[in-house]
C-alpha positions, 0 to 999 in steps of 0.5 A: 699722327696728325700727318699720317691722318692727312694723307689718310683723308686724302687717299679715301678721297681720292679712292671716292673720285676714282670710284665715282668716275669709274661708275660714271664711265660703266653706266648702263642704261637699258633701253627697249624699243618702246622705251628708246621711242619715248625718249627720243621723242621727248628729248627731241630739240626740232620736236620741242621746238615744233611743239611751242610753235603748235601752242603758239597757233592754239592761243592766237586761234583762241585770241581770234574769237576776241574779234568778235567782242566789243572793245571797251576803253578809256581814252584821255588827253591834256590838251594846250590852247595858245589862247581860251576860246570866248564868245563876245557879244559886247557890241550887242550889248551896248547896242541894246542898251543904246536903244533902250535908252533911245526909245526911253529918252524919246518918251521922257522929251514928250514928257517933258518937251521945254525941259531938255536938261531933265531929259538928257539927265534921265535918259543918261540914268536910264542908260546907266541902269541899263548898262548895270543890269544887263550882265556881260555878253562875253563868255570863255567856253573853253581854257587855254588849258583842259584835259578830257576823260572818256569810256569808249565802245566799238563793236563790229556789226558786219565785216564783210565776213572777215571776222569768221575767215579769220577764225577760220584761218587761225583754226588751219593754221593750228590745225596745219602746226598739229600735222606739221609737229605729227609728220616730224615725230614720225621721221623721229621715231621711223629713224629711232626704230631704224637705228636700234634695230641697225644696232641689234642686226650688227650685234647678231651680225658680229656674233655670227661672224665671231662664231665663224672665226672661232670654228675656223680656230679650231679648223685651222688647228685640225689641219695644221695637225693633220698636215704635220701628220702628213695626211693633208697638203699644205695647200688646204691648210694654206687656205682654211688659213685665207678663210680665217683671215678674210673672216676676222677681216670681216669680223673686225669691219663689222664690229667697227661697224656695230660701235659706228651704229651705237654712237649713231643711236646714241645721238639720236636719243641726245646723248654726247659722245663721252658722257660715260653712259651705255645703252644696253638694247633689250629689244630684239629684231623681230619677225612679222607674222604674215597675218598682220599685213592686210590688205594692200587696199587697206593701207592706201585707205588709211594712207588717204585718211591719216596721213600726215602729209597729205594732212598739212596740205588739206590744212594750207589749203583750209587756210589759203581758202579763208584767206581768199575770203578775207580779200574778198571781204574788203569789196564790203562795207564795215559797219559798226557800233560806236559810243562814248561817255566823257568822265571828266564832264567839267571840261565839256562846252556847250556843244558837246555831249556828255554822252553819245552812242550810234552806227558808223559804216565805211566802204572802200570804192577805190585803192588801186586795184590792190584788192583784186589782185588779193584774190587773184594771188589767193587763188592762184596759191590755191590752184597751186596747192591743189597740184602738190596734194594730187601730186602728193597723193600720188607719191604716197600710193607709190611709196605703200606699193614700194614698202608693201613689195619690200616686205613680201619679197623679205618675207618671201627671202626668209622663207626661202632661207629656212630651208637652206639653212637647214641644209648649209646646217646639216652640210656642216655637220655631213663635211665636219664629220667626213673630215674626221673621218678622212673623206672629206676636204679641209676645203669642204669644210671651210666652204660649208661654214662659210655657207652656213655663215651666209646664210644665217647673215641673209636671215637677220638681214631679210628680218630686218628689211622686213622690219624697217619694210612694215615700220615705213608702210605704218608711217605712211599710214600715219601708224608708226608708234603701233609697230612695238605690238608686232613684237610677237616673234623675236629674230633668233 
C-alpha cells in the first residue's frame, strides 16, 4: 500500500512538471503597439545605460555650484624637531650683572678707599644678589615634539570667470546626455515601431497568400475534373499545377520569413529566444489619414526646433564655448579670502597668531604659452563644430524632403491600388464564373487570382511604406512616440 501511494506522489508530480513546462511554452503575451513601445524602451540595456550617465551629468552640474562656497576645514599635523627651538640670552645676563656690580664696586671704593678687602667683599655680595634675582635668559619656544590643530576658510573672490564657465559647462554637458539619451530612445522606438509593423504586414502577407493556395486547391480540382472529363487539355491543367506550386513556394518563404521577423521583434524587446513566451501583436497596420500631414514647411520648423540631433550639437557647442571661457580665464588673476583659527593654542610661539584672516591674489605671467593655445584649440573645436551643425541641418532638410516624398508616393500607390483592386476583384469573379460555364480558360482563371493576389500584397506593402514613411518623418522632428494617435484606420 505504501508503495502503491509512492508512485501515486510520484505520477502527480510528474503531471505537475509536465503542466507547468507546457504553460511556460504557450505563454502568450499580447502586446499593442504602444504597449511593445514602452517595453522595449524600459527594457533597453544601451537606453539604461545612457540614462545613469544623464544623472551622472545632473549631479556633477548641481556639485558645480559648490564652487562657489567657501570651503571650511580642519587642519592638523604632529610635528618632530631633532632638538627644541631656545632663545639664550646668557651672556646678556651675566654681562648686566657684571657691570652692575662694576658701577656698584666702584661707589663702594669711594666709600670706603683704604679698606679694599671690604670692597671686593661687598661688591662680591652685590654680584651674588644680582646673579639670584635676575631670572634666567634662556627660554624653550618650541618642543622637539608638538602638534597644531586648525579651522581653515578659503573663498573664491574673483576667478577670472572660471567658476560661472564651469557651471555653465556642467549645465551643457547635462543638457547634451538629455538629448544624447532622447535621440538613442528614438532609433529604439523608430526600430520598435518598424519591426512590429514588419510582423503584422508578413502575417496579412501569409494569409493573402495561404488564401491564394487554397483557391488554386480548389482550382486545380476543377480542372483535374474537367480534364478527366475531356473537356480541357492537359496543358491548362499542367499549369494551374505550376501556379500552385510557385505559390506554396512563396507561401512557404513568407511564413519563414513572418517567424524571421518575430524573433527579430522579440529581441528587440529583450526576450531569449527559448524562454517559451509568445507575442501576440494586437495592433494593426494602419492607414494615414491624408489630413495629418501638414505642411512640408511645417515639419522643417519643427525639425529645426525639436530635433535631437541638432540639439546635441547646439549642446557641445554651449560647452565648447564655456570651455574657451575658462582658458580665457587663466590670463587672470585668483583672488581669494583666506583665514585660520588654531584650536590647539598651547602649541603656539610667540610669534604666531591665534588667529588670522585676509586676502590672497596669484597671477600667472608665464607658463609657456599653454594658455594660449588652450584658446586657440577651443576655438578651433568651435569652428568645427559649427561646420558639422550646418552640415547637420542640411542632412535633416534632405531627410524631411525624402520621408515626406515616401509617404505621398505610398499614399498616392494605395489610392491607384483601389481601383485596381476593385477590377482584379471583379475579373476574378467575371473568369470564376466563365469557366464554370465553359467560356473562360483555366489559364484565365489562374491569372486573375494571381492578379487579385498582386494586388492585395502591393496594398499592405504601400500601407506599410507609408507607415514607416510618416514614423520617420515624426522622429526627425523629434515626434515619434506621437505615432500611436494616428491610429484612426487599421489596413484591412
Amino acid at each position: 500500500m505504501k508503495i502503491f501511494n509512492g508512485i501515486k506522489i510520484i505520477f502527480v508530480w510528474c503531471v505537475y512538471i509536465l503542466a507547468v513546462n507546457e504553460s511556460r511554452v504557450c505563454a502568450s503575451e499580447s502586446l499593442t503597439l504602444q504597449d511593445a513601445i514602452q517595453k522595449g524602451v524600459r527594457d533597453n540595456k544601451q537606453l539604461q545605460s545612457m540614462k545613469e550617465t544623464e544623472s551622472a551629468s545632473k549631479f556633477e552640474y548641481r556639485s558645480s555650484y559648490s564652487k562657489f562656497l567657501p570651503k571650511i576645514g580642519i587642519e592638523g599635523k604632529y610635528v618632530r624637531l631633532n632638538d627644541s627651538l631656545k632663545l639664550d640670552l646668557t651672556d646678556l645676563r651675566e654681562a648686566i650683572i657684571g657691570a652692575s656690580s662694576f658701577s656698584s664696586g666702584a661707589v663702594i671704593q669711594q666709600m670706603y678707599p683704604t679698606n679694599p678687602m671690604a670692597v671686593k667683599i661687598a661688591t662680591g655680595k652685590i654680584q651674588q644678589g644680582l646673579d639670584q634675582a635676575l631670572p634666567e635668559f634662556s627660554m624653550e619656544f618650541q618642543k622637539d615634539r608638538f602638534y597644531t590643530v586648525a579651522l581653515t576658510l578659503t573663498q573664491p573672490l574673483f576667478t577670472g570667470g572660471k567658476l560661472i564657465a564651469n557651471r555653465n559647462q556642467k549645465k551643457a554637458k547635462l543638457e547634451f546626455d538629455r538629448f544624447q539619451y532622447q535621440a538613442e530612445k528614438s532609433k529604439v522606438i523608430v526600430d520598435i515601431i518598424d519591426k512590429y509593423l514588419k510582423v503584422k504586414l508578413l502575417e496579412k502577407l501569409q494569409t493573402i497568400r495561404n488564401d491564394l493556395v487554397s483557391n488554386l486547391e480548389n482550382h486545380k480540382n476543377k480542372t483535374q475534373k474537367y480534364m478527366n472529363q475531356g473537356l480541357i487539355h492537359k496543358a491548362l491543367y499542367m499549369k494551374v499545377v505550376v501556379a500552385l506550386e510557385e505559390a506554396k513556394r512563396e507561401l512557404l518563404k513568407t511564413q519563414k520569413d513572418f517567424h524571421l521577423a518575430k524573433r527579430a521583434f522579440k529581441t528587440l524587446l529583450g526576450g531569449e529566444y527559448n524562454d517559451g513566451v509568445e507575442y501576440e501583436l494586437t495592433s494593426q497596420l494602419f492607414l494615414i489619414d491624408g489630413s495629418s500631414l501638414q505642411d512640408i514647411s511645417s515639419y522643417v520648423t519643427e525639425a529645426l526646433k525639436e530635433n535631437y540631433n541638432l540639439n546635441m550639437l547646439n549642446a557641445a557647442y554651449d560647452q565648447l564655448s564655456q570651455k574657451r571661457l575658462v582658458a580665457y580665464s587663466e590670463f587672470l588673476p585668483q583672488i581669494g579670502l583666506v583665514g585660520r583659527y588654531e584650536l590647539h593654542k598651547s602649541a603656539l610661539t610667540a610669534m604666531e597668531p591665534e588667529w588670522s584672516i585676509g586676502i590672497g591674489a596669484s597671477w600667472n605671467i608665464f607658463s609657456g604659452a599653454g594658455d594660449y593655445y588652450g584658446v586657440r584649440s577651443s576655438s578651433a573645436e568651435l569652428k568645427s563644430l559649427k561646420y558639422k551643425k550646418e552640415y547637420t541641418k542640411e542632412m535633416i532638410l534632405m531627410e524631411i524632403e525624402k520621408y515626406y516624398q515616401d509617404f505621398l508616393k505610398a499614399r498616392e500607390q494605395y489610392d491607384f491600388l483601389k481601383s485596381s483592386y476593385e477590377l482584379a476583384d471583379e475579373t476574378l469573379k467575371l473568369n470564376t464564373g466563365a469557366f464554370s460555364a465553359g467560356t473562360a480558360t483555366s489559364l484565365d482563371v489562374v491569372d486573375a487570382q494571381l492578379a487579385l493576389e498582386k494586388v492585395k500584397i502591393e496594398q499592405f506593402n504601400a500601407i506599410y511604406d507609408m507607415d514607416i514613411a510618416f514614423v520617420n518623418l515624426l522622429r526627425v522632428s523629434g515626434k515619434e512616440e506621437s505615432i500611436t494617435k494616428y491610429q484612426t484606420g487599421e489596413g484591412e
